[in-house]
VOPAGU-2260 file (C-alpha; in pm, 1 decimal, decimal comma):
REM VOPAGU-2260
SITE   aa  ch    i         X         Y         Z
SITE  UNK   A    0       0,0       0,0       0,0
SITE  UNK   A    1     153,9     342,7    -134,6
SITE  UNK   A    2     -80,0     607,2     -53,6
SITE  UNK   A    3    -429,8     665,5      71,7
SITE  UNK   A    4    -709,0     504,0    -211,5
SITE  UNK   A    5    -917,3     811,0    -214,8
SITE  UNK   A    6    -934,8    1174,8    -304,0
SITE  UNK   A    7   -1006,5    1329,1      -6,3
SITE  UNK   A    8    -967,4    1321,6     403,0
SITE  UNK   A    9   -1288,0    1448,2     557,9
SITE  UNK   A   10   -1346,2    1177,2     848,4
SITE  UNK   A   11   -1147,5     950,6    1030,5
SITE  UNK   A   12   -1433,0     646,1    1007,8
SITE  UNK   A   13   -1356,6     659,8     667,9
SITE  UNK   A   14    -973,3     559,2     724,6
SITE  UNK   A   15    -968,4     216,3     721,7
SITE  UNK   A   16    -703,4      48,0     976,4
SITE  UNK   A   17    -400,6       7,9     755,7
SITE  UNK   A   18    -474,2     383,5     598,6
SITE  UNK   A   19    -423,7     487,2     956,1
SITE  UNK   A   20    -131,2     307,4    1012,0
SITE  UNK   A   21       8,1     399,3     691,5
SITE  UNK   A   22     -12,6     790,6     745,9
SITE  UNK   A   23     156,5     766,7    1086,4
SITE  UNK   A   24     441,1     525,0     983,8
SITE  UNK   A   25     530,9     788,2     683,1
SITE  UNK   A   26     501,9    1040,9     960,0
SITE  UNK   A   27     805,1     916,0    1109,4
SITE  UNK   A   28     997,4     968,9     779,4
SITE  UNK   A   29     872,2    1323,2     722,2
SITE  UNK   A   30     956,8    1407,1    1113,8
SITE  UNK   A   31    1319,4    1306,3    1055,7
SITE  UNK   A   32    1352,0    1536,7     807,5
SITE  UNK   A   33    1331,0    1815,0    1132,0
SITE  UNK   A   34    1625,7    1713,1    1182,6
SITE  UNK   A   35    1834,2    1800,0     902,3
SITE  UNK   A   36    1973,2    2136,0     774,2
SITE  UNK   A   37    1736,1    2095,2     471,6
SITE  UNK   A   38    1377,7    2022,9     595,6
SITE  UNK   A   39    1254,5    2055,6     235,6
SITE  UNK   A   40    1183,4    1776,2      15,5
SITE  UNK   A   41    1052,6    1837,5    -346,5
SITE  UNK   A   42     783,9    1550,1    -351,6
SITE  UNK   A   43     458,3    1815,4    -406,4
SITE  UNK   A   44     682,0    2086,2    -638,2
SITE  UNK   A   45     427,2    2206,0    -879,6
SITE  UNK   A   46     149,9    2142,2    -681,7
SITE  UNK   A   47     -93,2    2393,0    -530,8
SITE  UNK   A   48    -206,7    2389,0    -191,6
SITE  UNK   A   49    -493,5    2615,3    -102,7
SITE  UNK   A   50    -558,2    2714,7     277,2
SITE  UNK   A   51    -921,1    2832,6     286,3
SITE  UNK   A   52   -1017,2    2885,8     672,0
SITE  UNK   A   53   -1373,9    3039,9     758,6
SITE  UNK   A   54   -1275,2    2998,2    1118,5
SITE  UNK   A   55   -1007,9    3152,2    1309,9
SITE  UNK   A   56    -693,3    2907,7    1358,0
SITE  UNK   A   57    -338,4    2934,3    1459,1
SITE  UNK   A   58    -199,9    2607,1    1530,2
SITE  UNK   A   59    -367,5    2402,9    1259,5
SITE  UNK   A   60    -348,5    2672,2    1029,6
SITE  UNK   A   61      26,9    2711,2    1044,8
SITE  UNK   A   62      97,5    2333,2    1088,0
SITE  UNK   A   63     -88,0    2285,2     715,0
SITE  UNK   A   64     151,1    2596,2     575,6
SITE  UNK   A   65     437,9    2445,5     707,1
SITE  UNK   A   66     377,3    2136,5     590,9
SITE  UNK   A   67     298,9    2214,5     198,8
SITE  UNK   A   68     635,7    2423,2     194,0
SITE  UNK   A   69     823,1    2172,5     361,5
SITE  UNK   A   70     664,6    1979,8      60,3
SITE  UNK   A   71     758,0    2196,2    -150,8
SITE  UNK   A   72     425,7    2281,8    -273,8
SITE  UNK   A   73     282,8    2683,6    -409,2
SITE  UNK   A   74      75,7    2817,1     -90,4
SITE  UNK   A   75    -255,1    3018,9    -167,2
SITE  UNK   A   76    -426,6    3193,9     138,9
SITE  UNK   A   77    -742,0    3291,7     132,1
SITE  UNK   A   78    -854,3    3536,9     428,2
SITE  UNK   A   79   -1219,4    3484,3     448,9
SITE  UNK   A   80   -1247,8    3787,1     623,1
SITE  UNK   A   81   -1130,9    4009,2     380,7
SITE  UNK   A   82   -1241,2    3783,2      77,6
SITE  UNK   A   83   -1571,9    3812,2    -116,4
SITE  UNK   A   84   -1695,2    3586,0     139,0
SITE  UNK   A   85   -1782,3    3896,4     347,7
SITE  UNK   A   86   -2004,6    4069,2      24,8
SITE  UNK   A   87   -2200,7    3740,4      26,6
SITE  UNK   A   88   -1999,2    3518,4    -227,2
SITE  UNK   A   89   -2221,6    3152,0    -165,4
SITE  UNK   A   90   -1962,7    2849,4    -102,5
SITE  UNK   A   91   -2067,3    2727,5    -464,5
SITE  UNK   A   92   -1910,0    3027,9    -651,5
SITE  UNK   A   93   -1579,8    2988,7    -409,4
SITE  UNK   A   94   -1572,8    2643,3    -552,0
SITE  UNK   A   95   -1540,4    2752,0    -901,8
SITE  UNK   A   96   -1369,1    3031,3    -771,9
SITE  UNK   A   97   -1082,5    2747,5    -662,0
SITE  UNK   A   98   -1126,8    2549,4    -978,9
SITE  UNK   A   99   -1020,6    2793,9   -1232,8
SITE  UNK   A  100    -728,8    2836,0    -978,6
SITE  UNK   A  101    -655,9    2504,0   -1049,4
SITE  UNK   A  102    -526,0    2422,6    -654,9
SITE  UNK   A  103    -447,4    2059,6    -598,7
SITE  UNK   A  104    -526,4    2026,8    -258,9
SITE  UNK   A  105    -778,5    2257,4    -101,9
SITE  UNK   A  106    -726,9    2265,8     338,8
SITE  UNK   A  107   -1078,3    2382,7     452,2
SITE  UNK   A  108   -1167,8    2480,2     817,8
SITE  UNK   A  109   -1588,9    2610,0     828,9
SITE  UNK   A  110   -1807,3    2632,6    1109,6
SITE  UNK   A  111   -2077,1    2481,4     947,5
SITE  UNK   A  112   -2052,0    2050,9     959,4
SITE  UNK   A  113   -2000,0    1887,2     612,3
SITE  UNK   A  114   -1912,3    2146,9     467,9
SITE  UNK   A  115   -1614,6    2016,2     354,3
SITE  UNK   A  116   -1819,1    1722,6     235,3
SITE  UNK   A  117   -2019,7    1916,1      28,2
SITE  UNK   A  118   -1665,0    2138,5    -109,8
SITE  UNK   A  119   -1517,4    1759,8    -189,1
SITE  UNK   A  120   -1810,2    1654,4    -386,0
SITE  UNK   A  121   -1821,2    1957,3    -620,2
SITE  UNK   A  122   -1439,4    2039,4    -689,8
SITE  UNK   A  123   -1146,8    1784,3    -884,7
SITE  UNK   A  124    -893,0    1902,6    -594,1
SITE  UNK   A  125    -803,7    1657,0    -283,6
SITE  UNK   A  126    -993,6    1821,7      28,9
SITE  UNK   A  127    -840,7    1793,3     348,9
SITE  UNK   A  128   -1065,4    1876,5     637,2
SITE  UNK   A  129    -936,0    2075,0     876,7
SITE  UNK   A  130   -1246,4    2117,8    1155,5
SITE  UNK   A  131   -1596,9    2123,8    1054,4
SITE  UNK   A  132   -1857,1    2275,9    1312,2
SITE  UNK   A  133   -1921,6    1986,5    1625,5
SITE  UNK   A  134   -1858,9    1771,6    1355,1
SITE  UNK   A  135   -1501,4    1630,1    1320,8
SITE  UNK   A  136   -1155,4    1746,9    1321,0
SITE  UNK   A  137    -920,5    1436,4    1181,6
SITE  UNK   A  138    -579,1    1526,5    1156,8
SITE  UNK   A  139    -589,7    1685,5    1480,9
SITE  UNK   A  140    -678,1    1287,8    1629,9
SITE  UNK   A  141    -405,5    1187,5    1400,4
SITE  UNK   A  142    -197,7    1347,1    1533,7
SITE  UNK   A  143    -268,3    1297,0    1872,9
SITE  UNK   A  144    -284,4     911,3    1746,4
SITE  UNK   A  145     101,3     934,2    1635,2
SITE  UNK   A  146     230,6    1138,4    1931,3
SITE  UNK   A  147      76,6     820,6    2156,6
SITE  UNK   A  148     213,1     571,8    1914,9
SITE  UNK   A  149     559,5     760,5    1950,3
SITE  UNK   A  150     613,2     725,3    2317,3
SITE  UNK   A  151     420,3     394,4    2369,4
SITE  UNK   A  152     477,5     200,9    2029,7
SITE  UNK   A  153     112,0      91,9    2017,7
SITE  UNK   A  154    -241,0     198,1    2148,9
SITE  UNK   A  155    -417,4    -150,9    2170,8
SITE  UNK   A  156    -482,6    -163,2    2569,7
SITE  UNK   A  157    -430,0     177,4    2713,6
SITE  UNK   A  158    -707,8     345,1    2868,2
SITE  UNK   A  159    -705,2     674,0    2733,8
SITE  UNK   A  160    -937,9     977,4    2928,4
SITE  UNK   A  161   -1056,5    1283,4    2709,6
SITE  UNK   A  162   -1170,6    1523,4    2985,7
SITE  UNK   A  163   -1358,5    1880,3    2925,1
SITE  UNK   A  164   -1639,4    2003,7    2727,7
SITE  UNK   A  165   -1674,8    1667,7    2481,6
SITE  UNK   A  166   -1998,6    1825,8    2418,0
SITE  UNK   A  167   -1856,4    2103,8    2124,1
SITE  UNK   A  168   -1553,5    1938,2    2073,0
SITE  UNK   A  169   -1491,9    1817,2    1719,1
SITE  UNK   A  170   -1130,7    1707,3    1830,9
SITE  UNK   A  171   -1317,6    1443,2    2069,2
SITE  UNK   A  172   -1523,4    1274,9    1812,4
SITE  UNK   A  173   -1250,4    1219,3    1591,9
SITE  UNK   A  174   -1026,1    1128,8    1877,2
SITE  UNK   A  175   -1247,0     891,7    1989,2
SITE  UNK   A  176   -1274,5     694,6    1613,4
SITE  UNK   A  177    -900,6     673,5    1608,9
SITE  UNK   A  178    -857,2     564,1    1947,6
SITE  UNK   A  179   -1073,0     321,1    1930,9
SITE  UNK   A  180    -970,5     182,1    1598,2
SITE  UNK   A  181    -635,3     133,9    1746,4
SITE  UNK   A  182    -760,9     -40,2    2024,4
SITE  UNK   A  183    -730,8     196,6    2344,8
SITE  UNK   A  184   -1035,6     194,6    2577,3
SITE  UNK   A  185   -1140,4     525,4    2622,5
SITE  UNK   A  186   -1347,0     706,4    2900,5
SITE  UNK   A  187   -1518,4    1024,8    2887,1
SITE  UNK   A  188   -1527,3    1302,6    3176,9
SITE  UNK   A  189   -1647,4    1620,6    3249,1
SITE  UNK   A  190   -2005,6    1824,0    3389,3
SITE  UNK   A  191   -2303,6    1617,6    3252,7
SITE  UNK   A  192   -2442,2    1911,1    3041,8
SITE  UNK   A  193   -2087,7    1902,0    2840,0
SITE  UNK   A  194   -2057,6    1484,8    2822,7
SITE  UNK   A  195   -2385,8    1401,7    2665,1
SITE  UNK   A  196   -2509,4    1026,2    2737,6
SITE  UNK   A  197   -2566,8     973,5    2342,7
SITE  UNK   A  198   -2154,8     958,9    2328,5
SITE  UNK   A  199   -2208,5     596,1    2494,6
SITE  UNK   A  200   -2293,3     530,4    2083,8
SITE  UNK   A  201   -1902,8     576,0    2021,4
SITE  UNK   A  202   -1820,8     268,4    2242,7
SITE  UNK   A  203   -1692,9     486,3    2536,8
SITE  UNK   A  204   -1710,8     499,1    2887,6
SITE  UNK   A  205   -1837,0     813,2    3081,2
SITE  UNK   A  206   -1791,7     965,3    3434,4
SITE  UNK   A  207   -1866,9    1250,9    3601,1
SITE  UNK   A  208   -1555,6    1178,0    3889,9
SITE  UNK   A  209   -1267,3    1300,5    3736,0
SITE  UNK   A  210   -1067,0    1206,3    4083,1
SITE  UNK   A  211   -1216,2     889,4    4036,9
SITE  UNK   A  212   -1049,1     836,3    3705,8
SITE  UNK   A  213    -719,2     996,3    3762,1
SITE  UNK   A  214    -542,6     671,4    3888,1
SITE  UNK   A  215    -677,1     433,6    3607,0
SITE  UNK   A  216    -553,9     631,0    3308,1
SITE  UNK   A  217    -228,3     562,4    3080,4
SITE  UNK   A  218    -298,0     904,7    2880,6
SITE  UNK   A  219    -549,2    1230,1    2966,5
SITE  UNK   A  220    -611,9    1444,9    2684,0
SITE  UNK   A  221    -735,0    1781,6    2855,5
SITE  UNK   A  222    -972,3    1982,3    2629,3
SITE  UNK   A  223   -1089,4    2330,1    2624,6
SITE  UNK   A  224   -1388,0    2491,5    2712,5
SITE  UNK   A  225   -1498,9    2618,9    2357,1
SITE  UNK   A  226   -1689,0    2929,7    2538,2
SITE  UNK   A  227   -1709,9    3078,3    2148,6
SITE  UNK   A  228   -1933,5    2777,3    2089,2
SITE  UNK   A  229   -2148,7    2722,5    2361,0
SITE  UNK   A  230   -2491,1    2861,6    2431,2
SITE  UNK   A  231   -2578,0    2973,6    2744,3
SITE  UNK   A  232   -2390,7    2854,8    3108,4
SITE  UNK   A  233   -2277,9    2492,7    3114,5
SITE  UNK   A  234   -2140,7    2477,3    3468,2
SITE  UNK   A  235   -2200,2    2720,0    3797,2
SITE  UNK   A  236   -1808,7    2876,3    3739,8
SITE  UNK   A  237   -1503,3    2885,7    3636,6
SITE  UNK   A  238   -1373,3    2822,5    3946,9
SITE  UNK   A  239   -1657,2    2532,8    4018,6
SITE  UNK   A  240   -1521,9    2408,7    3670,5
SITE  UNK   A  241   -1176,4    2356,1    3805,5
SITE  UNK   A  242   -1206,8    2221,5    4124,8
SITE  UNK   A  243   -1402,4    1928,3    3977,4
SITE  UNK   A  244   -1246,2    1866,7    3629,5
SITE  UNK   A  245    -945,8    2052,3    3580,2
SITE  UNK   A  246    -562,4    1854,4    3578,6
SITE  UNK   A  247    -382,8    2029,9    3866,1
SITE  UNK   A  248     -78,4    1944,8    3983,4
SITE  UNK   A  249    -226,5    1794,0    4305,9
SITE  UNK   A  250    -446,3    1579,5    4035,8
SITE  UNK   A  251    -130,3    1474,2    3861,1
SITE  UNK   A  252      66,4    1359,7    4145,1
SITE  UNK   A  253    -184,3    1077,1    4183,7
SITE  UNK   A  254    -157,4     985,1    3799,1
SITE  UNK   A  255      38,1     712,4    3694,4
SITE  UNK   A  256     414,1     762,6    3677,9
SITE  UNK   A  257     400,1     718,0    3342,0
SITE  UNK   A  258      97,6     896,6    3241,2
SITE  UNK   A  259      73,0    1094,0    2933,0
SITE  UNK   A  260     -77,2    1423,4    2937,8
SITE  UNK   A  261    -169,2    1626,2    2603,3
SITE  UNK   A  262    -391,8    1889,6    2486,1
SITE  UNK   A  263    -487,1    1989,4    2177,7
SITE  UNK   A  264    -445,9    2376,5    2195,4
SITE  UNK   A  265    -485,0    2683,9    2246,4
SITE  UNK   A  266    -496,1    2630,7    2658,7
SITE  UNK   A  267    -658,6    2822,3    2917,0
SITE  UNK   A  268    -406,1    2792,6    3150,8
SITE  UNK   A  269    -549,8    2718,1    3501,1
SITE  UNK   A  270    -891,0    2659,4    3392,3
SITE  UNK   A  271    -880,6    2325,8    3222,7
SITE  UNK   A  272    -473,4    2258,7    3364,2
SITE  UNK   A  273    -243,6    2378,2    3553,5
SITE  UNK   A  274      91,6    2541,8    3449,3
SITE  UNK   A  275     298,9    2243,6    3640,2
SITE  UNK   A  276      62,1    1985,1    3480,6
SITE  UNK   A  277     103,2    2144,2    3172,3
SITE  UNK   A  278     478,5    2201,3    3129,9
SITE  UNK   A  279     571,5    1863,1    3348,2
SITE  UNK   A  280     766,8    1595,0    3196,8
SITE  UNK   A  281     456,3    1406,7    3121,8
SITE  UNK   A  282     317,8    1693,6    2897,3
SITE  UNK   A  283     370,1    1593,1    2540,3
SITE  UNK   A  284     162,6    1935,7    2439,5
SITE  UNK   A  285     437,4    2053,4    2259,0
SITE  UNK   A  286     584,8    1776,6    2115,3
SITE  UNK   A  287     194,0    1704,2    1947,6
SITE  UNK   A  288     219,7    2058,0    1762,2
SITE  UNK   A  289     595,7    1937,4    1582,2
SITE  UNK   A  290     430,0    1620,4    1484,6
SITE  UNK   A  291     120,4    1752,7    1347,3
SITE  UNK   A  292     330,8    1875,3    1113,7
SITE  UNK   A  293     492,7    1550,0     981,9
SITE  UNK   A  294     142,0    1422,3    1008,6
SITE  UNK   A  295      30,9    1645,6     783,3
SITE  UNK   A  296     288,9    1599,5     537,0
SITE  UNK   A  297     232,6    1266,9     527,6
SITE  UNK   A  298    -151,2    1317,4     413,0
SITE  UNK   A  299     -19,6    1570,0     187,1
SITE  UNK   A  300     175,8    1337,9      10,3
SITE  UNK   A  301     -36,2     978,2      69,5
SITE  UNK   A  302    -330,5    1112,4     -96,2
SITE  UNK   A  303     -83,4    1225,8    -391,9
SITE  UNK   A  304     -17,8     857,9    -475,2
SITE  UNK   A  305     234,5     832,9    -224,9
SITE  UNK   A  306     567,9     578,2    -271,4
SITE  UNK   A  307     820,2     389,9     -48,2
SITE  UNK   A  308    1016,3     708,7     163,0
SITE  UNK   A  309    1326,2     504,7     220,8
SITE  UNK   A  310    1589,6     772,8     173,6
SITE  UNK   A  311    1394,6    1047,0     110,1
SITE  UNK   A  312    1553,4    1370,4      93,2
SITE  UNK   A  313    1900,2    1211,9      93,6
């Protein structure tokens, strides 16, 4: 298997098993290249990528730019904000607006769910899905997937805790289909009015007793509370939210040694963790925003047909 059978990446339940394991063992290549004193390879020269974000991003959005130069690859940005978008251009004319640019890959982030879905199935160019409403954000849970797989060498076992507002997290969802695919058993935690009972659908545990939890858990992926998304009050406080469910350091000295704790960005530092649960050796938060680069690249280049990678950029 040399690349991904399919145009686009919009969900992770489409990935079959091997497809996953296929974009996070190039991964490894395409990190190596950090390494070197070229980090450029020319495997997407005269190919287009287009960035076109309808929701503000910073990590994502500069982990996709980084990886299509590191690629090699043209860069468009489009700026919704200050694009037609703004005098009422539909979706439909940006899609022909894209096709008589003639961009190869098209990196969409939209508020609305599917809408990626619906740019895919009216445009020749490869669309990767960068976050879609509630809906599903997978190469964020790649990511996450390949930073576990890095520092444990397989997820079949672990039981893996995804703590916050689950609720308006698109991150979770995807999260969720990976981690399960790969065989972790994963639990669910956080005020009842963010973990919804319907998630049981997913094959998950739930729990309202984060302290509970704590001491069972091989990884805890901390999420934030998405205040830009939510409607109305969700919890009493701030303060009520992080006495029950937030990682503090007092929470993380009854963790497993070995426990590893991510996040997927931007934190609100000591709301949803602490600063010493957050920059401790178990924190891998960093180390998850270098890899989604090489994660990237390696979708980049698997849905262009892909080849073996022994050597590259040698």
């Amino acid at each position: 298997m040399t690349g991904l059978n399919r145009k686009d990446l919009l969900d992770i339940q489409d990935l079959s098993l091997d497809e996953i394991n296929l974009i996070c063992n190039n991964a490894r290549y395409f990190k190596d290249l950090f390494t070197r004193s070229v980090k450029t390879v020319p495997v997407l020269r005269g190919k287009t990528v287009c960035c076109l974000f309808y929701e503000p991003s910073t990590r994502t959005k500069l982990s996709f730019e980084l990886a299509a130069k590191r690629l090699s690859a043209d860069l468009i940005n489009i700026a919704v904000s200050t694009s037609s978008v703004v005098k009422g251009e539909s979706l439909i004319d940006t899609v022909h607006t894209l096709e008589a640019m003639k961009a190869d890959y098209i990196v969409m982030r939209h508020a609305v769910s599917l809408a990626p879905h619906f740019l895919s199935k009216n445009i020749g160019a490869s669309v990767i899905n960068a976050g879609d409403g509630f809906h599903a954000h997978p190469t964020q849970a790649m990511l996450d997937a390949y930073s576990i797989l890095e520092k444990r060498g397989s997820l079949a076992g672990l039981h893996i805790g995804i703590v916050g507002d689950i609720k308006h997290s698109r991150v979770a969802r995807s999260d969720i289909e990976v981690f399960n695919k790969l065989g972790a058993k994963v639990t669910l935690c956080g005020p009842p009015t963010l973990v919804p009972d319907e998630f049981r659908q997913y094959g998950v545990d739930i729990t309202y007793d984060l302290d509970g939890l704590i001491g069972k858990l091989d990884v805890i992926n901390m999420l934030r509370i998405q205040k830009e998304r939510q409607k109305g009050s969700h919890f009493p406080s701030i303060r009520e939210y992080h006495r029950q469910f937030a990682l503090t350091n007092e929470r993380l000295r009854r963790c497993k040694p070995d426990i590893i704790v991510m996040h997927p960005g931007p934190i609100n530092r000591g709301i949803e963790i602490d600063d010493g649960a957050a920059n401790s050796a178990n924190a891998i938060i960093e180390e998850q925003v270098t890899n989604g680069v090489a994660v990237r690249m390696s979708i980049f280049y698997l849905l262009a047909g892909g080849a073996p990678l022994e050597g590259i950029g040698e």
